[in-house]
C-alpha positions as CSV (number, residue, x, y, z in Angstrom):
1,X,1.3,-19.2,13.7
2,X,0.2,-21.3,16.5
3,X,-2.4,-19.0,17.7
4,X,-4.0,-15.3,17.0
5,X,-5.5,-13.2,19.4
6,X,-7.8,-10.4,18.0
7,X,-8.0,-7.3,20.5
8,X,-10.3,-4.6,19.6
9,X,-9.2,-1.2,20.3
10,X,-11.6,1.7,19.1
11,X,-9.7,4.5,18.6
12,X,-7.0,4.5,15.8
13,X,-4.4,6.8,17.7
14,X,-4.7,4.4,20.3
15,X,-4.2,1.2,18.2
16,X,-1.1,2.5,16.8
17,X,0.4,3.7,19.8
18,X,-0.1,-0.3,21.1
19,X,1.6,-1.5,17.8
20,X,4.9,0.9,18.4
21,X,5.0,0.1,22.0
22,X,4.7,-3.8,20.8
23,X,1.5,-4.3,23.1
24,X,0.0,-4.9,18.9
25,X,1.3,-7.2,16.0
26,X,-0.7,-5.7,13.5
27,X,-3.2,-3.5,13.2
28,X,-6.0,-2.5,10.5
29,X,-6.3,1.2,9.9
30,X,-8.0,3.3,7.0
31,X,-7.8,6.4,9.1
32,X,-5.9,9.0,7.6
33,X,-4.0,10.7,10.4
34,X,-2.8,7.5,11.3
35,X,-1.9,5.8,8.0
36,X,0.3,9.4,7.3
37,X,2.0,8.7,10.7
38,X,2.4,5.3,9.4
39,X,3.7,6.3,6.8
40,X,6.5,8.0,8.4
41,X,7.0,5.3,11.1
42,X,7.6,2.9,8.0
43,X,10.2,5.2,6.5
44,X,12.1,5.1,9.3
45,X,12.0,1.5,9.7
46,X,10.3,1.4,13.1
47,X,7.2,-0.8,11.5
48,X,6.2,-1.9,7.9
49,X,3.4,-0.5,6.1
50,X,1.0,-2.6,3.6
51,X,-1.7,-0.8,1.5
52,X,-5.2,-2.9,-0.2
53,X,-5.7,-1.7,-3.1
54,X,-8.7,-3.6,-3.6
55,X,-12.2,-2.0,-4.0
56,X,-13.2,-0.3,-0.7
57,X,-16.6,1.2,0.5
58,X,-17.4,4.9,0.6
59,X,-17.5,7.4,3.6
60,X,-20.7,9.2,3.2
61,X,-23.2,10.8,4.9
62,X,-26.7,8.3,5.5
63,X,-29.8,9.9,5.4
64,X,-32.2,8.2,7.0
65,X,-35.5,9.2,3.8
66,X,-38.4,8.1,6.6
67,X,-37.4,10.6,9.5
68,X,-39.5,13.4,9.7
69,X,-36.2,15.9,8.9
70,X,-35.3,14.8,5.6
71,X,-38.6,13.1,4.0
72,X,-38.5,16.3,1.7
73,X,-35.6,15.5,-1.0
74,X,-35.2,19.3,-1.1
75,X,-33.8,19.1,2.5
76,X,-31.2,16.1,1.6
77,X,-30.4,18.1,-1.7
78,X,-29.9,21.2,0.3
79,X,-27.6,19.3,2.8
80,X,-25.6,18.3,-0.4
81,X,-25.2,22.0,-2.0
82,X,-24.1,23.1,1.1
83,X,-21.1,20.8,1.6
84,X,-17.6,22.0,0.6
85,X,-15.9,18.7,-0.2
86,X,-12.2,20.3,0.2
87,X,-12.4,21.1,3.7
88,X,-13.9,18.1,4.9
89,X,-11.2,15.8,3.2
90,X,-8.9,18.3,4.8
91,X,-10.0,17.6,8.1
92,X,-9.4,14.0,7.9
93,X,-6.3,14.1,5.9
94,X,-7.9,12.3,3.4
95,X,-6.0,13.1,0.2
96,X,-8.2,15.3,-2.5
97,X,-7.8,11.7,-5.4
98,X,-9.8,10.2,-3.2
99,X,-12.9,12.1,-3.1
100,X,-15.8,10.7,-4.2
101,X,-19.2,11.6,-5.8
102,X,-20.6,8.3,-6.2
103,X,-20.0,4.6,-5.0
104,X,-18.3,4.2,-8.0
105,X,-14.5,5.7,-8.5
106,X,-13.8,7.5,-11.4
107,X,-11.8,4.7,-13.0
108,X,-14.8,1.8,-12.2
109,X,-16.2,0.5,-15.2
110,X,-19.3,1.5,-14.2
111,X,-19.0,4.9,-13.0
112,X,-20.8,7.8,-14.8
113,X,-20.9,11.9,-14.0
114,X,-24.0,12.7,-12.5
115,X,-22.7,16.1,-11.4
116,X,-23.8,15.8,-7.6
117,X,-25.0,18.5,-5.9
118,X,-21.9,20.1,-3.9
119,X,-20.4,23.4,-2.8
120,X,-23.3,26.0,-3.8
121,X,-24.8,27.4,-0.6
122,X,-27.2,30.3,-2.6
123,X,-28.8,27.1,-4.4
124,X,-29.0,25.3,-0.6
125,X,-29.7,28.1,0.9
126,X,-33.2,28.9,-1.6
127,X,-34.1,25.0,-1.2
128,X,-34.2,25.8,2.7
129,X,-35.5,28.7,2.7
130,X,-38.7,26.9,0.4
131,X,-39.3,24.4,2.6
132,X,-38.9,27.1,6.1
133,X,-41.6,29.2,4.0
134,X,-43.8,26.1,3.2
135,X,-43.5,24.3,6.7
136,X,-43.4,27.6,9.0
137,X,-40.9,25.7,11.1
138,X,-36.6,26.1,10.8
139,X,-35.2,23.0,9.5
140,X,-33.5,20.9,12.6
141,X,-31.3,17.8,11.2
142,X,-29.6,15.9,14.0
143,X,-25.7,14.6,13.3
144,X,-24.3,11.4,14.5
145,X,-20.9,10.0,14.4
146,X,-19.0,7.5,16.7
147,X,-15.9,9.1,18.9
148,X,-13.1,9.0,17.1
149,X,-11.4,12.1,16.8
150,X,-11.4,12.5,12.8
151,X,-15.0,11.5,12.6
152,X,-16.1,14.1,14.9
153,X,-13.9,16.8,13.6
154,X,-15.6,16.0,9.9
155,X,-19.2,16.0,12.2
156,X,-18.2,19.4,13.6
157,X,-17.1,21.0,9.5
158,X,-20.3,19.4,8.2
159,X,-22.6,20.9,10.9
160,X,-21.1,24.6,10.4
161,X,-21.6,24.1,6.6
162,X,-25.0,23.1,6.4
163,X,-25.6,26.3,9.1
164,X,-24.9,28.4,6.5
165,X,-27.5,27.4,4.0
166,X,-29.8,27.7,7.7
167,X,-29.9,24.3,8.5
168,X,-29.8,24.0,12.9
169,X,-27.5,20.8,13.5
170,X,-27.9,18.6,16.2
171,X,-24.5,16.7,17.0
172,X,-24.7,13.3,18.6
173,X,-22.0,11.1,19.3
174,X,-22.6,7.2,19.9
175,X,-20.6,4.3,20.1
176,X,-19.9,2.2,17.0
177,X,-22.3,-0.9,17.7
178,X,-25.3,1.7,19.8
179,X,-24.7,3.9,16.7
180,X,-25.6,0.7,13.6
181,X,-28.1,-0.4,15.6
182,X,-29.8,2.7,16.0
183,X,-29.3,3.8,12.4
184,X,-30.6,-0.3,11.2
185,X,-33.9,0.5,12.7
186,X,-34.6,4.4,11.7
187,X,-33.4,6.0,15.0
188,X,-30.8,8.1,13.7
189,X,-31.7,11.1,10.8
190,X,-28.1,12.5,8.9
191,X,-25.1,9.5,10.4
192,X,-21.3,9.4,9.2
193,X,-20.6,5.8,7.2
194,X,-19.2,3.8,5.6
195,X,-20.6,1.1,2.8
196,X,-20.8,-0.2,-0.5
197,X,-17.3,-2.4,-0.8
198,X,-18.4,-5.0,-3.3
199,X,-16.2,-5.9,-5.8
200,X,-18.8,-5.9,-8.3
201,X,-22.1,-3.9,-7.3
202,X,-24.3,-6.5,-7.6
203,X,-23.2,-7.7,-4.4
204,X,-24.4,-4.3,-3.1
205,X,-27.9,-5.3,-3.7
206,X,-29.3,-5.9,-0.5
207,X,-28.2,-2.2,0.7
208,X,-30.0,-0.3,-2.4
209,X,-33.4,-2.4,-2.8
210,X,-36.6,-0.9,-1.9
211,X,-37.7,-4.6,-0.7
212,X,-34.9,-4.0,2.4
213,X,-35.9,-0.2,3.2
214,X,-39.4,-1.5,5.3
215,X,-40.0,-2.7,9.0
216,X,-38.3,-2.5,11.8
217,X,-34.5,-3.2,10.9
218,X,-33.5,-2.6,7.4
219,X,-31.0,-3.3,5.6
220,X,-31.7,-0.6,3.1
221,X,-30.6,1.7,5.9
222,X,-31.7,5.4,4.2
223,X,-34.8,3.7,4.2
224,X,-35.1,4.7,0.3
225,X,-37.9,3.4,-1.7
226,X,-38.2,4.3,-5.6
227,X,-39.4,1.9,-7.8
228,X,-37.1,3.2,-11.0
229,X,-33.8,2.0,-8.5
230,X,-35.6,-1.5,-8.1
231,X,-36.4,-1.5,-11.7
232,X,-32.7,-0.4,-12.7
233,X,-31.3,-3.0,-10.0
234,X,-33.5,-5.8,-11.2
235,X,-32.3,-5.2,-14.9
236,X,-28.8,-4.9,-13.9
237,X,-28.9,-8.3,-12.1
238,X,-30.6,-10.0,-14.7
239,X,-28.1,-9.7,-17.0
240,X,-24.7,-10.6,-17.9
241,X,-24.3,-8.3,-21.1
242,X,-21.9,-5.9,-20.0
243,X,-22.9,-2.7,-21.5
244,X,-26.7,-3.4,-20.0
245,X,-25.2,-3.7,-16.6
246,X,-23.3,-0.2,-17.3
247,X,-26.3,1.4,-18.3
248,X,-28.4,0.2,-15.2
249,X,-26.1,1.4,-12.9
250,X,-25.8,4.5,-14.4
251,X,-29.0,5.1,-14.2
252,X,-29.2,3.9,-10.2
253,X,-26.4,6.8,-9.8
254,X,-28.3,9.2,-11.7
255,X,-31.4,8.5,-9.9
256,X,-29.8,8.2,-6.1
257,X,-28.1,12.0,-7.2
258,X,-32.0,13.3,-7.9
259,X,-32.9,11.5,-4.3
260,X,-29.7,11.8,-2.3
261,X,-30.1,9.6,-0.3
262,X,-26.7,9.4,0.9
263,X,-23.9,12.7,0.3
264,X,-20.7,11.0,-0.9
265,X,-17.4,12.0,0.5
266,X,-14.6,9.9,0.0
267,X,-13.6,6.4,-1.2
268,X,-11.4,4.6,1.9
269,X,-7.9,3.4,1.8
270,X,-7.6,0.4,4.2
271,X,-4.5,-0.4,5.5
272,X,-2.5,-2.7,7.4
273,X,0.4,-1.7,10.2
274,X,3.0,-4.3,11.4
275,X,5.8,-5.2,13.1
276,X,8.9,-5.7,11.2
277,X,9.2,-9.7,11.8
278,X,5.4,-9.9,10.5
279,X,5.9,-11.8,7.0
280,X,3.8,-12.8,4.2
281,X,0.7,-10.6,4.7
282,X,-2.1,-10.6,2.4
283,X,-0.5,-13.4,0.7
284,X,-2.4,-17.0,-0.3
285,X,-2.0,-19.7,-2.0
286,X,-4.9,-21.3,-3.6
287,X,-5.1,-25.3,-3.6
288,X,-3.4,-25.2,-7.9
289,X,-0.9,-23.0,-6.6
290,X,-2.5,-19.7,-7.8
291,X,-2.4,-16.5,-6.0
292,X,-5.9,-15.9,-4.2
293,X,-7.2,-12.4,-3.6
294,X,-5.0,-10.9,-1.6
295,X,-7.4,-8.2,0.2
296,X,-11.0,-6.9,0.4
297,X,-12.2,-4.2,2.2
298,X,-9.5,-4.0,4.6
299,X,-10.2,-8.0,5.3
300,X,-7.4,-10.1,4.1
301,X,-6.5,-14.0,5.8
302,X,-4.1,-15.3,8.3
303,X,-3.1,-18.4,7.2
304,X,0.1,-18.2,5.4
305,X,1.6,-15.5,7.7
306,X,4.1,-16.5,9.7
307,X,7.0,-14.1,11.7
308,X,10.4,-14.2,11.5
309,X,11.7,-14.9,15.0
């Protein structure tokens, strides 16, 4: 390739519209309506379709722990109970496999059953109804999500779930970079997101430390801090025995399903869309002639892809 232009285009009906009309080369997608239509496009032959199979972060819902709706774990708990996981892959098209109840899939070395709270609104329901007894005051959590269709379908689902355990939900929809920055420095409360890619969760360090949960823009961006997840984190990092790492993380899981800080939903699928004289993508050849890693997180690199003209 001589030369790559990058052109951001938000939404992802949008972006694919642009590759079949031939305004796009390739485009990255890991949104579900559109990789399904992607799917069909490919079997036709009309564009080709490559999946990452690498490890991928988690959609979840963030909860911001310092904002004055969800300081009491029995609110974020509740919020948990009273999500139905079913529908709200349903309404994304995400397919059931994917679901997720940790950052960890069921097949990661070190992912462990912490039974997370999910689909019992009379358990939800008595948590709110605690706190509304305690407090005097109805429990108000405000929603956000950016504007792409899927996200704010799932926004809508999630906000008529929680209403049944008699949570009020305030929906908000920003735009993507307005939205980070406002959930970076603690001005969002419940937010739809994504995070938690590394390949191996040591690299996720920075995002789960209590060190990164303080000041004005953290890092840490639920804002949790719990000394028994710094402890576990510490330990986990410290070492390079394989079944102490196993046994730290386990125990961060089992203490961020106590906490909930964040309610998991599904693991993402990234994609890539292209044009049928696209060649060589996600391919690289390190300098002894080995095959590099081929994708990460829906990244992948340029420089051996060439098209066929």
């Amino acid at each position: 390739l001589d030369s790559v232009e990058f052109k951001p285009v938000v939404d992802p009906q949008t972006r694919l519209a642009a590759l079949l009309a031939g305004d796009l080369t390739m485009m990255i997608n890991s949104d579900w309506p559109v990789i399904n239509r992607m799917r069909s496009e490919a079997g036709s032959g009309s564009i080709q379709l490559v999946y990452d199979h690498s490890e991928s972060e988690e959609a979840l819902v963030l909860l911001n722990t310092e904002s004055a709706a969800l300081t009491d774990v029995r609110v974020r708990r509740a919020m948990a109970y009273c999500t139905d996981l079913a529908p709200v892959l349903a309404a994304s098209e995400t397919p059931p496999e994917l679901a997720a109840d940790s950052q960890f899939a069921a097949g990661s070395t070190f992912y462990v059953d912490t039974k997370f709270p999910r689909n019992d609104v009379p358990a939800g329901k008595a948590l709110i109804d605690e706190v509304t007894a305690q407090t005097g005051a109805p429990v108000t959590v405000q929603l956000t999500t950016n504007p792409v269709p899927t996200y704010m379908a799932v926004a809508a689902l999630l906000a008529e779930q929680w209403a049944r355990c008699g949570i009020t939900v305030q929906q908000n929809v920003e735009e993507q970079s307005k939205m980070v920055s406002d959930a970076v420095t603690g001005k969002l409360q419940a937010v739809l997101w994504r995070q938690f890619g590394g390949d191996d969760p040591d690299g996720n360090y920075v995002w789960w430390t209590g060190k990164n949960a303080r000041g004005l823009l953290a890092l840490n961006v639920a804002r949790l801090q719990d000394p028994q997840i710094d402890t576990v984190l510490d330990r986990a990092r410290a070492s390079n025995d394989l079944t102490v790492r196993k046994e730290a993380y386990a125990e961060l899981q089992r203490r961020q399903t106590e906490l909930v800080p964040y309610i998991w939903l599904s693991h993402t699928q990234w994609t890539v869309g292209a044009a049928n004289q696209v060649r060589n993508i996600g391919n690289q050849t390190l300098p002894d002639g080995a095959t590099a890693r081929r994708f990460g997180g829906g990244v992948f690199r340029l420089t051996e892809v060439w098209l066929d003209r």
